[in-house]
C-alpha positions, 0 to 999 in steps of 0.5 A: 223572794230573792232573785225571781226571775232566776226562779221563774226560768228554773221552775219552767211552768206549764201552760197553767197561768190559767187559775181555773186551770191551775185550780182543776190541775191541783185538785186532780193531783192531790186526789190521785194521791189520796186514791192510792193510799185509800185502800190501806187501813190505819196499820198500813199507812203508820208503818215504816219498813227500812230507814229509806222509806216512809210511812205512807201516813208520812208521804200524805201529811209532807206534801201538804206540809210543802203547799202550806210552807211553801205557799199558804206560809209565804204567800197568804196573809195572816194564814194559820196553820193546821197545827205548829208542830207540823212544820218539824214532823213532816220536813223532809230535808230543807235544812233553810226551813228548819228543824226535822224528825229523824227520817228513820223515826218517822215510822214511830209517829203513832201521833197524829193519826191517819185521820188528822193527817187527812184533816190536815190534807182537806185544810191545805186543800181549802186555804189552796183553793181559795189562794188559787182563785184570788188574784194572787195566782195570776202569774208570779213567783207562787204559780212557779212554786205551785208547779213545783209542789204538783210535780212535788206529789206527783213524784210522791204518789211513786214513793208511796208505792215503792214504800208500801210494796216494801212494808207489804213484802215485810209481812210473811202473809205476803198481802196485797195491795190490790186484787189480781184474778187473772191467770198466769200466762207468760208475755211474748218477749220481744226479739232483742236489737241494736240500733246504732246512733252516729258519733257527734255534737248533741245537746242535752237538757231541757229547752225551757219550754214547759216544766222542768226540775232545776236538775234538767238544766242548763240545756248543752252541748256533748260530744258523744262517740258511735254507739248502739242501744238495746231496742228493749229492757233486759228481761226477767228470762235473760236475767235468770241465765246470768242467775244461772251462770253464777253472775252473782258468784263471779267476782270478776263482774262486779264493781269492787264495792259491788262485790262487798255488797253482794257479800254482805247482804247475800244477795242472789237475786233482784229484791222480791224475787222468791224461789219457791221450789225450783221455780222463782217467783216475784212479790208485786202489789198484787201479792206473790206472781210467778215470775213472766220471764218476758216483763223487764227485770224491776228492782235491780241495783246499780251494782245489779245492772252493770254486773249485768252488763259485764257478763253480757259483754255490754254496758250500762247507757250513759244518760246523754245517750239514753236522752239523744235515743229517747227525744222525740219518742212518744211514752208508750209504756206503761204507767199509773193510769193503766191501772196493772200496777208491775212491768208488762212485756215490752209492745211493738209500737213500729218504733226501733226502740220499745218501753224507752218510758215506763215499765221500769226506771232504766239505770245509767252509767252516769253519775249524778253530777250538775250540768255545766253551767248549773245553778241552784235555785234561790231560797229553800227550794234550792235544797231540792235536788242540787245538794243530793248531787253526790255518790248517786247515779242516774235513772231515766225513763219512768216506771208503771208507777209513774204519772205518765204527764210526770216524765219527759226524756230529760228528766233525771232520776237519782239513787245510790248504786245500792237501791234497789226497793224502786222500780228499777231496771236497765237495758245495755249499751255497747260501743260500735 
């Protein structure tokens, strides 16, 4: 591959040099995907509910389908693939590789089922794991790249879950993806601070040590003007006043093309919010909940956040200031490992600043744009996240459905100021 010491700094490498390592790393990741998708039947993983989502059929088959094209295609002799067809049915968006099935058709996929998509899994898994254990795996250009396809699935194990509590909400039955016997007992909601950060020369961007995503880098210097940052996410409670308030009847608070959005979907709430009665409720993976007051507001647009903002007298963190606040804090929110699957109220840890990690993703005022001095990788994974670097804006921190090793305080998240099926919240800024 062309320019692979390019490669090899970009796609910063854990300490997995180690093939028994890197062996026992892959077999845990691709595990943990299968887990969440074990659950659902047949009918569950072929359905695709909006263009933006997929099938969680499709999510299962697209990361084999990078292993196999990435690795085994590239890098093992007179490999075989499971079967030809693959190579278009599950590329996402890699232009340099080839053609593509319309992403908003992957839901009439009938063929190939469930079943032959986990044959195709258990082919990859067996061809990996011999690639791993030969001497092809010790060090080079196929290491990065394994990194980059673990980090790759580990992304994917979220999207199954925002896809399937998309498709779930879809269905009048309100089902559930897993069981929830506990009764409903509102959280403590945590008093709401302001810690000030002084003005001054900050760098940014990861440092090259570890793993990291082509986007997180060049590391840089920013400027950054005195600021305050909210101690905690924005809470379902206080979102209900700017509800109440008629935030979303006030068009004075929104972004021009917020408004004509809020219009023209009838927006009046954060996706998933029910109001059942004169009580709101909120449909999770554990079917209809009323709404904890006390829990991070989740699934709230861009356009959702800064209006927001604007009515709170405040204003959406850029992503600088979210990473300076961030540094150095350990993850003490909730992710995937904890097993409860929607936000939790935000817990004193002793620190100024709570749930900075997990919970929610927390929108930023940011726009998705490269860092000065950014370059592409070399190849086709160049496509992975520098060609998306266009009208997106930035997210930080990692959600509960997040793999709590996945997320690092420079890593940037990216959507469309109107998406709003993720796990999406946000807490204010101000200036000082």
């Amino acid at each position: 591959m062309k320019d692979s010491r390019r490669l090899r700094t970009v796609i910063n490498r854990r300490a997995t040099d180690n093939p028994t390592l890197m062996s026992q790393r892959y077999a845990t990741v691709r595990a943990a995907t299968e887990a969440l998708a074990a659950p659902l039947s047949a009918e569950d993983c072929a359905i695709q509910s909006m263009p933006d989502a997929s099938p969680i059929k499709w999510h299962l088959a697209h990361t084999s389908w990078f292993f196999e094209t990435f690795i085994l295609e590239a890098h093992v002799a007179g490999y075989r693939s499971f079967r030809p067809a693959f190579r278009v049915l599950f590329n996402s968006y890699y232009n340099a590789v080839g053609e593509k099935h319309p992403r908003a058709q992957r839901g009439l996929l009938s063929r190939p089922s469930r079943d032959e998509v986990l044959a195709y899994r258990t082919h990859v898994d067996a061809e990996m794991a011999g690639f791993l254990e030969s001497d092809r795996a010790e060090g080079g250009d196929a290491v990065a790249l394994v990194e980059l396809g673990l980090n790759h699935e580990e992304q994917h194990q979220e999207l199954i879950l925002t896809d399937l509590l998309h498709m779930l909400s879809c269905n009048p039955l309100a089902p559930a993806y897993v069981s929830d016997a506990t009764d409903f007992r509102p959280g403590t909601v945590l008093p709401l601070k302001w810690v000030e950060f002084e003005a001054g020369l900050v760098e940014v961007g990861h440092d090259g040590k570890g793993f990291a995503f082509d986007n997180e880098t060049p590391r840089h210097r920013q400027y950054l003007e005195r600021f305050a940052l909210a101690s905690r996410p924005v809470t379902n409670g206080e979102y209900l006043g700017f509800i109440a308030d008629g935030g979303y009847r006030r068009p004075e608070l929104w972004l021009s093309e917020g408004w004509d959005w809020v219009n023209a979907n009838h927006v009046e709430a954060p996706l998933h919010w029910r109001r059942t009665g004169g009580d709101w409720q909120q449909f999770t993976l554990a079917g209809q909940r009323p709404l904890d007051p006390a829990t991070p507001v989740c699934h709230a647009s861009l356009f959702e956040a800064d209006a927001y903002a604007r009515w709170a007298a405040a204003r959406l963190p850029t992503e600088a200031e979210w990473e300076v606040a961030a540094t150095n804090l350990p993850a003490q929110g909730h992710f995937v490992e904890d097993g409860l699957l929607r936000p939790m109220p935000a817990v004193d840890h002793g620190t100024a600043l709570a749930q900075l990690f997990g919970d929610v993703w927390e929108w930023t005022q940011s726009a998705y744009a490269p860092y000065p001095g950014f370059r592409p990788s070399a190849g086709a994974v160049g496509e992975y996240n520098g060609k998306f670097m266009s009208n997106q804006y930035v997210l930080r921190g990692g959600s509960f459905g997040t793999p709590r090793a996945h997320i690092r305080a420079t890593y940037r998240n990216f959507f469309p100021a109107p998406a709003r099926w993720q796990f999406s919240g946000f807490r204010l800024a101000r200036n000082v």
